[in-house]
N, C-alpha and C positions, 0 to 999 in steps of 0.2 A: 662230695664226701670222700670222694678218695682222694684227691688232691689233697685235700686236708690228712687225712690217716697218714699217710706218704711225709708231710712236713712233718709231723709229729714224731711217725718213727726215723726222720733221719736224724733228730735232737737226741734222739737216745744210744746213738755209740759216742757222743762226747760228755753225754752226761756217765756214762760208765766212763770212762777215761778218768774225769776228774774223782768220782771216788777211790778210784783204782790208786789212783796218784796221793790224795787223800789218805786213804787206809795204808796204805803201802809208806808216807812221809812221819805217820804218827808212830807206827811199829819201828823206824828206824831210828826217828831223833829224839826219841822220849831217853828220858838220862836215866836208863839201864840197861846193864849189859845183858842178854837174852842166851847167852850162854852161861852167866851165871846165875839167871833165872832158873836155868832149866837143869844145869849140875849143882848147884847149891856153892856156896862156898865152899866150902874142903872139894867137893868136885872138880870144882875149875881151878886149884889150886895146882893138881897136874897139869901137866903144860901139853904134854900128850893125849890125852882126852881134851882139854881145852883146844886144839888148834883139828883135832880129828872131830867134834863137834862144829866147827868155823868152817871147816873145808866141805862137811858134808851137806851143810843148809846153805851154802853159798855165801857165809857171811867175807869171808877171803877176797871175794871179788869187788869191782868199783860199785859205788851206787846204781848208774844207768845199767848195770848189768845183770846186778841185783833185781831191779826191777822189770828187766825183761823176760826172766828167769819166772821171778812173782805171774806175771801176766802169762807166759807162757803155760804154765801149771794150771793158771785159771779156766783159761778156755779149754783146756782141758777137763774142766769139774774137778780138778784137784786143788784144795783148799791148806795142802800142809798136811802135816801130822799136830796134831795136841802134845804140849811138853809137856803137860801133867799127867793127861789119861794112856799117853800113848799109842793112840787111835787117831785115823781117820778125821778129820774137821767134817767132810761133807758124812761121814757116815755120822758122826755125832748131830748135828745139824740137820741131817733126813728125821734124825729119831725125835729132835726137841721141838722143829718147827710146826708139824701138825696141832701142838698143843698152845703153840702161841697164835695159829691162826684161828683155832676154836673159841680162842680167849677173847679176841677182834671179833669174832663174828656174834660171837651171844652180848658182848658189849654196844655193838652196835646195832642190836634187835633193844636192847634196853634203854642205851639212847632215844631212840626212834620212837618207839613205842610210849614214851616220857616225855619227850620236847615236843614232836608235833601235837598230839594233843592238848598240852599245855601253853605251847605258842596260841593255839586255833582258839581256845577258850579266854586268853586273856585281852586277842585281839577283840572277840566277841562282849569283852565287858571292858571295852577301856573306859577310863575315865572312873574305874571305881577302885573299892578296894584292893579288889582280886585283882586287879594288874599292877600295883603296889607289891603285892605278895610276890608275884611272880617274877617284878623287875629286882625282887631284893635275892630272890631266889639263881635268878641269870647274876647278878652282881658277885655273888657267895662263889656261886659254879666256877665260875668263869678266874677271879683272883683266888683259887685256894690251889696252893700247890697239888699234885697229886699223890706226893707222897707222906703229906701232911693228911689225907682224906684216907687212903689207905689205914697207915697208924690210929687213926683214929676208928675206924669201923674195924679192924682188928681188937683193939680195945676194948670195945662195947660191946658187940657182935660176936667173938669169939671169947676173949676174956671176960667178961661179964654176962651175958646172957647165955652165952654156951650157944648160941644160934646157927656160926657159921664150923664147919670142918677145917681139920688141919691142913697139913699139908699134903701133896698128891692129888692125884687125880680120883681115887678111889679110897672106900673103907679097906682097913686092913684085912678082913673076913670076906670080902667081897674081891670074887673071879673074875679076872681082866675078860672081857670078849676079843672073839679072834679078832687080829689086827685087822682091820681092810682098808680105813682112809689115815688112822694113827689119831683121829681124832675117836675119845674115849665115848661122847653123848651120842654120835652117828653110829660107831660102831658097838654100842649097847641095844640099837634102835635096830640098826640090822640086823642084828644075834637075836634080835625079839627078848633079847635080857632086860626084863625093867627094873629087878634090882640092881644092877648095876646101872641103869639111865638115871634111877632116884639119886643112885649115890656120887655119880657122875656130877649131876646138877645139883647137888649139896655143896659139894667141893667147889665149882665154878664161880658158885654164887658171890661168895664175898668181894673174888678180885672183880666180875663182871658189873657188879653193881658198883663198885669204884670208880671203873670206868665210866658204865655208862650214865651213873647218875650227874658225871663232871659232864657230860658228850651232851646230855639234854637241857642241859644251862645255856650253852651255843644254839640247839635246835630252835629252842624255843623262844632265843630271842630273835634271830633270823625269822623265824616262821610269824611271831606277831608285830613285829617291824614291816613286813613287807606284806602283811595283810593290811596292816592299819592303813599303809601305802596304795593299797589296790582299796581299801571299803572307801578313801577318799575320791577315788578316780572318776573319771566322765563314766566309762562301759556300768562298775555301779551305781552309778544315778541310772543311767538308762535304765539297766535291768529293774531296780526298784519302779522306776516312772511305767513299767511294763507290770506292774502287780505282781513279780515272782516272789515267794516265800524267801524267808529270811535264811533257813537253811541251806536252801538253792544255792541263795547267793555266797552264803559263809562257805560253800565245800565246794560248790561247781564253779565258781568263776573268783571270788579271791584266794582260797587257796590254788588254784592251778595256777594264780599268779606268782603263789611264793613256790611252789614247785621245781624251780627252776635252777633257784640261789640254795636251796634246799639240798638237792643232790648236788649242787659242784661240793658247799661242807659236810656233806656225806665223807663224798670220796677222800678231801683232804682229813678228815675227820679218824677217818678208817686207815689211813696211812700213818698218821700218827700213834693211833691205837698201839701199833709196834712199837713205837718207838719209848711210847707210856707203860708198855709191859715189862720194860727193863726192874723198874721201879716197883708196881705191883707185883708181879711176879717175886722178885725177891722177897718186898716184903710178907707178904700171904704164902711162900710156899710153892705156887704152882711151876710144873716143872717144865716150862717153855723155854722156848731163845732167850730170853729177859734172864733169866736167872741162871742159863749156864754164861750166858756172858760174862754176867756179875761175879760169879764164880769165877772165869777164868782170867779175868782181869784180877781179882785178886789174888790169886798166882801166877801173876804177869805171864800169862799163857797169851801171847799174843798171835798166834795162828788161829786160837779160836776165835780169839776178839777179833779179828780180820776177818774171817769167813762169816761170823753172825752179824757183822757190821753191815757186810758186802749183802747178805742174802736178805734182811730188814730194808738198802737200800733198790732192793730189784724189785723187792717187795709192792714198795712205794711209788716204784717209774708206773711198775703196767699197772695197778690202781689207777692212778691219775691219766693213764693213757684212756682206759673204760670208759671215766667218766668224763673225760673232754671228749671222747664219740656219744657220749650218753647228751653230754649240753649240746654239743653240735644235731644231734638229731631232735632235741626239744626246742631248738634256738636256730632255725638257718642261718642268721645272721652271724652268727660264731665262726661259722668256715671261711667267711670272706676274710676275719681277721688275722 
């Protein structure tokens, strides 16, 4: 197991290198000038603020140097300044990410809670209608954009039924609880505030169930595919040829067979999450990494859009690091690979 952990983390300073490199090629050669992003035109029209703005963010210097400069700053925890807000990237970024990993994690209790039972039930009736339902419902999930599912339960949900909350985290009338993790439903739950946990979870509701209702269209076909795959197998013949209950065998011995493929698209599931929040997030309002991105790329704020890029992709490594010690401890076989 450790030899394994060991391979794994020495994969991870070149998978940061290439983002680094990555983030750092898009900010450079994209066809606009970032000093006149960030003075405006009549700004950069002096040549003296024009060339005292170059000299100060290192645009003056060669590419490679540029870039060593970039990475030097990094490992440091320093992400830039913001041209827009003229702030901090890492301190804007402490303040957004709590909200975007709140978003992942209620999204993915919503997933979960929606695909594997619905995988497990349709395994349990295949050959009828309900796994008809089920396979049009995985079909639907799975091809519908996310940001087409969004707009659309904005739409209904909020514009027509008046069901879902605006934007934010909280009612307007409704006292933030003191900060302690920066996620608003843990720290309502600490403060023992449950009108602000109601309104917390009013607010979430819309973009999480975007999420997770797309996240359970995957669950669920993983989960009744590789049950139907294990109710085929020799072990349940045996077990049945053994008189054990039907149930037994549906929760004790084929799903711990899909168990396994289950968490690997958890994890890559839950790394994406971030990446789907760019999308929801803006459209629904909530105020995570997702939407100050979106934000700051539209005023070609590209220090943010580098630091929210960069902190989404760190995001994603140790995710995926979890959960390959998570299949290597469910799987021996995994570590020899």
């Amino acid at each position: 197991m450790k030899r394994f952990l060991l391979r794994r983390l020495l994969l991870v300073p070149f998978i940061l290198f290439g983002m680094t490199v990555l983030t750092f090629s898009v900010a450079r050669f994209v066809p606009t000038d970032p000093v006149v992003a960030f003075l405006g035109s009549r700004g950069s029209s002096n040549q003296a603020a024009y060339d005292n703005y170059r000299q100060k963010y290192g645009l003056d210097r060669s590419i490679p140097e540029q870039y060593l400069r970039y990475v030097s700053a990094l490992v440091q925890g320093d992400f830039g300044e913001s041209t827009s807000s003229h702030r901090p990237v890492t301190e804007e970024l402490r303040q957004f990410f709590p909200a975007t990993l709140e978003l992942a994690v209620v999204s993915m209790l919503v997933a979960l809670l929606l695909g594997i039972p619905i995988g497990i039930f349709a395994a349990a009736r295949r050959g009828t209608f309900i796994e008809q339902i089920v396979k049009g419902f995985t079909m639907i999930g799975i091809s519908s954009p996310t940001f087409v599912v969004a707009l659309i339960g904005l739409q209904v949900f909020y514009l027509g039924l008046g069901w879902a909350a605006g934007s934010g985290k909280l009612d307007l009338l409704i006292t933030a609880p003191p900060k302690v993790t920066g996620m608003v439903t843990v720290d309502s739950l600490l403060a023992g505030d449950l009108n602000a946990f109601v309104s917390a979870m009013h607010h979430i509701a819309l973009p999480a169930a975007v999420l997770g209702v797309l996240g359970a269209a995957y669950f669920s076909r993983v989960v009744r595919s590789t049950m139907i795959e294990a109710l085929d197998g020799e072990f349940i013949r045996t077990a049945r040829g053994k008189g054990l209950a039907s149930r037994i065998i549906l929760f004790r011995h084929a799903f711990r067979y899909a168990l396994i493929p289950t968490v690997s698209l958890a994890g890559l599931y839950f790394g994406d999450l971030f990446a789907g929040a760019i999308t929801v997030e803006t459209i629904t309002g909530w105020p995570g990494v997702g939407r100050y991105m979106y934000n700051a790329a539209v005023k070609l704020d590209f220090p943010a859009v580098m630091g929210g890029t960069l902190v989404i992709g760190v995001a994603y490594i140790i995710i995926n690091l979890v959960v390959d010690l998570l299949y290597a401890r469910m799987d021996p076989r995994v570590r020899l690979a």
